[in-house]
C-alpha positions in Angstrom: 0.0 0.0 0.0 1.0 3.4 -1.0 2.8 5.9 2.3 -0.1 8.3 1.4 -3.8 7.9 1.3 -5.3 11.1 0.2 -9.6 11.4 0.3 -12.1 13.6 -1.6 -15.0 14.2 1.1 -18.3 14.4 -0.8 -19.3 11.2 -2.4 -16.2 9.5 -1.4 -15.1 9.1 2.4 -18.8 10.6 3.5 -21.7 8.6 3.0 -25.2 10.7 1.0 -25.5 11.7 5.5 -22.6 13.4 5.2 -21.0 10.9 8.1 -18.1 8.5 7.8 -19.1 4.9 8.3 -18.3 3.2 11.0 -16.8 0.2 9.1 -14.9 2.9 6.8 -13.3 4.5 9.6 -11.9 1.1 11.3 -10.2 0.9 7.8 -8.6 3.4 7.3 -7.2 3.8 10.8 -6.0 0.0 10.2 -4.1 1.7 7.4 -2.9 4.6 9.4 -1.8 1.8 11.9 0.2 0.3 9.3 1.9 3.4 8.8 0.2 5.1 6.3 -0.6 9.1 6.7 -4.1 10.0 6.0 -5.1 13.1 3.8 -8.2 14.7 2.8 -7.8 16.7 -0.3 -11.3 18.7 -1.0 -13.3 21.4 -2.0 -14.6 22.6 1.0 -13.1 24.3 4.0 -9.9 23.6 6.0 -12.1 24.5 9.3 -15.5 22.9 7.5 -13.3 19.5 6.6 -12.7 19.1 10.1 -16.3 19.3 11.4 -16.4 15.8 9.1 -13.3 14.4 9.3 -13.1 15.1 13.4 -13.0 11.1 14.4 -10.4 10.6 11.1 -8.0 13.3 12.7 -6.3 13.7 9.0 -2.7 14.4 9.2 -2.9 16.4 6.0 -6.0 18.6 4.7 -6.2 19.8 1.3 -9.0 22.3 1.4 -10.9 24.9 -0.5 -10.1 23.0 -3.9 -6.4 23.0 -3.5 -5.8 26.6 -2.2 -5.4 25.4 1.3 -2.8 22.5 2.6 -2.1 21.7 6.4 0.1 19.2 7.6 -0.7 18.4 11.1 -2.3 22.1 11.3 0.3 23.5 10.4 -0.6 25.4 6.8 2.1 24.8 4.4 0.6 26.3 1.3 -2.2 29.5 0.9 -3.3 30.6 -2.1 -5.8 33.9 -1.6 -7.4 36.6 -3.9 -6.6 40.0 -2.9 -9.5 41.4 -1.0 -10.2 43.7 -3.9 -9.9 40.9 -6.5 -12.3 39.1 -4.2 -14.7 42.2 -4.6 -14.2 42.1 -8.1 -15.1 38.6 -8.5 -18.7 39.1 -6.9 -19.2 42.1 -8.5 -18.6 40.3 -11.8 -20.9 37.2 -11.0 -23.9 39.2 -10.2 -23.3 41.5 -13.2 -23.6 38.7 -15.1 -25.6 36.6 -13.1 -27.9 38.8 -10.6 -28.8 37.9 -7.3 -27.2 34.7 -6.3 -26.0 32.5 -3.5 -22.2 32.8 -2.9 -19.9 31.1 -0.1 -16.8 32.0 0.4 -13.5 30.4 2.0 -10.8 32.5 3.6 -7.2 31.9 5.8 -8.8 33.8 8.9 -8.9 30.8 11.6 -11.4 33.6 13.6 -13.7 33.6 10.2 -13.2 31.0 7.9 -16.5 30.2 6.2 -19.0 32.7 4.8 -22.1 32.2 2.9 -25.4 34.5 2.0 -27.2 31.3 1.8 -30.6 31.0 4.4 -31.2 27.8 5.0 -33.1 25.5 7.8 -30.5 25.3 10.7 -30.7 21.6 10.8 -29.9 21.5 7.1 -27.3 24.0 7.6 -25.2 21.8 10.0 -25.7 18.9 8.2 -24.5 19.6 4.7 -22.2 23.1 5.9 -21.0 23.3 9.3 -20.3 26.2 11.2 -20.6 29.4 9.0 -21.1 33.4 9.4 -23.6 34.7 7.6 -22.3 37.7 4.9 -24.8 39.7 2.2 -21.8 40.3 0.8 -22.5 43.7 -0.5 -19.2 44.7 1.0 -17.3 41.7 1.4 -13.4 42.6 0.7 -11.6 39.9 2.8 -8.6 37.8 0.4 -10.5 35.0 0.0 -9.0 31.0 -1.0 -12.1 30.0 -2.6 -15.6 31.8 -4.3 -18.5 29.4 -5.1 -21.0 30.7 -6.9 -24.8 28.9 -7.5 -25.6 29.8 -10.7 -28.8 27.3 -12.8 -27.7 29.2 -16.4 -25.1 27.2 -17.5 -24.5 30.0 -20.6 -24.2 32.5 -17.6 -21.9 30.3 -15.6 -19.5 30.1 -18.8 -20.0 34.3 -19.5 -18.5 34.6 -15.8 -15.7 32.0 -16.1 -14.9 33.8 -19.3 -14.7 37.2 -17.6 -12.5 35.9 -14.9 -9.8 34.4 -16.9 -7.4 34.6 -14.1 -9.2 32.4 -12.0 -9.4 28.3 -11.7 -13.4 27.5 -12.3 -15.1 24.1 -11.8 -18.6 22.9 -12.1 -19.6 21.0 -9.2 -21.8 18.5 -11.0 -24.2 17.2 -8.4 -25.5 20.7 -8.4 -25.7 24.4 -9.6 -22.3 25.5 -7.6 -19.2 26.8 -9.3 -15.9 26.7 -7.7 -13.7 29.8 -8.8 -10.1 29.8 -7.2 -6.6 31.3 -8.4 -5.4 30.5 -12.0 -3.5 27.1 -11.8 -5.0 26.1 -8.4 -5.9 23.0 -7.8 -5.9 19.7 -6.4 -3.3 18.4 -8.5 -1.0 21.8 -7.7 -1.3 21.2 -3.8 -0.5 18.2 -3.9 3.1 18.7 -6.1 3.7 21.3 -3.2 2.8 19.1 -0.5 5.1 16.3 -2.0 8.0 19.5 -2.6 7.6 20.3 1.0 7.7 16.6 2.2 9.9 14.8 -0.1 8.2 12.6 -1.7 6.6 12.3 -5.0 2.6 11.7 -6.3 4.0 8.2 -7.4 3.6 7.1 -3.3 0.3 8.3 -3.1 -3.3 6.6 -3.3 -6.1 9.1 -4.2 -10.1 8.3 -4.0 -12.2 10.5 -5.7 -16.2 11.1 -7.4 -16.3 14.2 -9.4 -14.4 16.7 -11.9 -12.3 18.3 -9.5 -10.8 15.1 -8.5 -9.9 13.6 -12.2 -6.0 15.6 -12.0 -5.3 13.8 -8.5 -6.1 10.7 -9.7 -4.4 10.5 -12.9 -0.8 12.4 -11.2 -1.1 9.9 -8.2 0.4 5.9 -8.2 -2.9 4.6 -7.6 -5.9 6.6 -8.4 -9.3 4.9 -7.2 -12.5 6.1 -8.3 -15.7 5.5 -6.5 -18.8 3.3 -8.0 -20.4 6.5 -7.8 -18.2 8.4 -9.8 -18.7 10.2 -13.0 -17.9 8.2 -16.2 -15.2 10.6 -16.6 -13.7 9.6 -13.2 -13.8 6.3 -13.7 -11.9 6.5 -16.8 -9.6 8.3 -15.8 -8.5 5.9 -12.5 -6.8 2.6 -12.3 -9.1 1.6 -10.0 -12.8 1.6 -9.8 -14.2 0.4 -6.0 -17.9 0.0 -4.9 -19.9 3.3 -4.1 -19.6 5.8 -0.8 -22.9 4.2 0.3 -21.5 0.8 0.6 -18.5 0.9 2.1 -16.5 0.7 -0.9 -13.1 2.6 0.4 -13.7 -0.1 3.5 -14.0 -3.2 1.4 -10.8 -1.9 -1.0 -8.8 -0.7 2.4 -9.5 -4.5 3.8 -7.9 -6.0 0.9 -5.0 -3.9 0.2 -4.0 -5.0 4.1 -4.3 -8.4 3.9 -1.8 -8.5 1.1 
């Protein structure tokens, strides 16, 4: 087995609840007990990956698409907008796209997670964890990450054209777009996290489900996509494992161990 184990969140290591299973867990901290370190690598939050990955304890978290990596908390890499290229970037999406739910990710461990969106407070923990509400009419904080919900696709393509200089991916199992710096990624923070470590991609396993997570898979030794997965995913991975509902990172964990 691979010295690095590196998991997408959403459709991947958390079941449709948003929870790890039980039998998933035990699996991966049998891996961690054969000395393997444990990363998450995802789109959300460094602070909102932890509300989920809490019982895990990752020793590396690659957050807000790649613009954030810790390695045992410690942050190693930060890739912001300016506060005024943040500005500009929601002024540009409801130019284009008028009013719209935004979320935003920033470095500030006292602030970390902003969102416009009003939802049911149960729903709200469930799906987003902790997060300060923001209309956003005068938001100017340097910012990791801008998601943007936006149901015109011809709209969501006008804005990633305007913004050139940004990184934009469709989240596919919904409306959100993910705009970051130009060039960052998943793929990018983890060539840094390997520069910072010494080691290279070739000693990693990566799990993944969506767009976002076809460069990690493809860069790292083993790339395992779930049953889940976009077509796309799957093609793109060596390996493709039962779903996130079934255990399937448990049942693949379980063999790799007993070989």
């Amino acid at each position: 087995m691979h010295r690095i184990l590196l998991f997408d969140l959403d459709g991947t290591l958390l079941k449709t609840d948003k929870t790890i299973s039980d039998k998933t867990l035990a699996a991966v901290r049998a891996s961690r007990e054969k000395g393997c370190i444990i990363g998450i690598s995802t789109s959300r939050s460094e602070s909102n990956s932890r509300k989920f990955t809490g019982a895990l304890a990752p020793d590396i978290i690659i957050s807000s698409g790649g613009a954030m990596v810790t390695l045992n908390g410690v942050v190693i890499v930060a890739e912001e907008f300016s506060g005024s290229e943040t500005a500009d970037i929601i002024s540009a999406a409801r130019e284009i796209c008028g009013d719209l739910n935004i979320t935003a990710d920033t470095a500030d461990k006292n602030a970390e997670y902003f969102m416009n969106c009003e939802l049911p407070e149960d729903e709200l923990k469930k799906s987003w964890g902790k997060a300060i509400y923001d209309d956003f009419n005068d938001f100017k904080r340097p910012a990791l990450k801008l998601c943007f919900e936006i149901k015109d696709e011809n709209k969501a393509k006008a804005l990633a054209d305007r913004l050139d200089y940004c990184d934009c991916i469709h989240f596919t199992d919904g409306d959100w777009y993910k705009f970051t710096k130009k060039g960052v990624t998943k793929e990018t923070a983890i060539e840094k996290l390997c520069d910072h470590i010494g080691i290279t991609s070739a000693d990693m396993t990566a799990f993944g489900d969506d767009l976002a997570d076809i460069g990690m898979l493809k860069m790292c030794g083993t790339g395992v996509a779930m049953g889940n997965a976009l077509d796309e995913v799957k093609a793109a991975a060596d390996v493709v494992i039962g779903t996130n509902d079934e255990d399937g990172i448990a049942e693949y964990l379980e063999t790799m161990l007993r070989k």
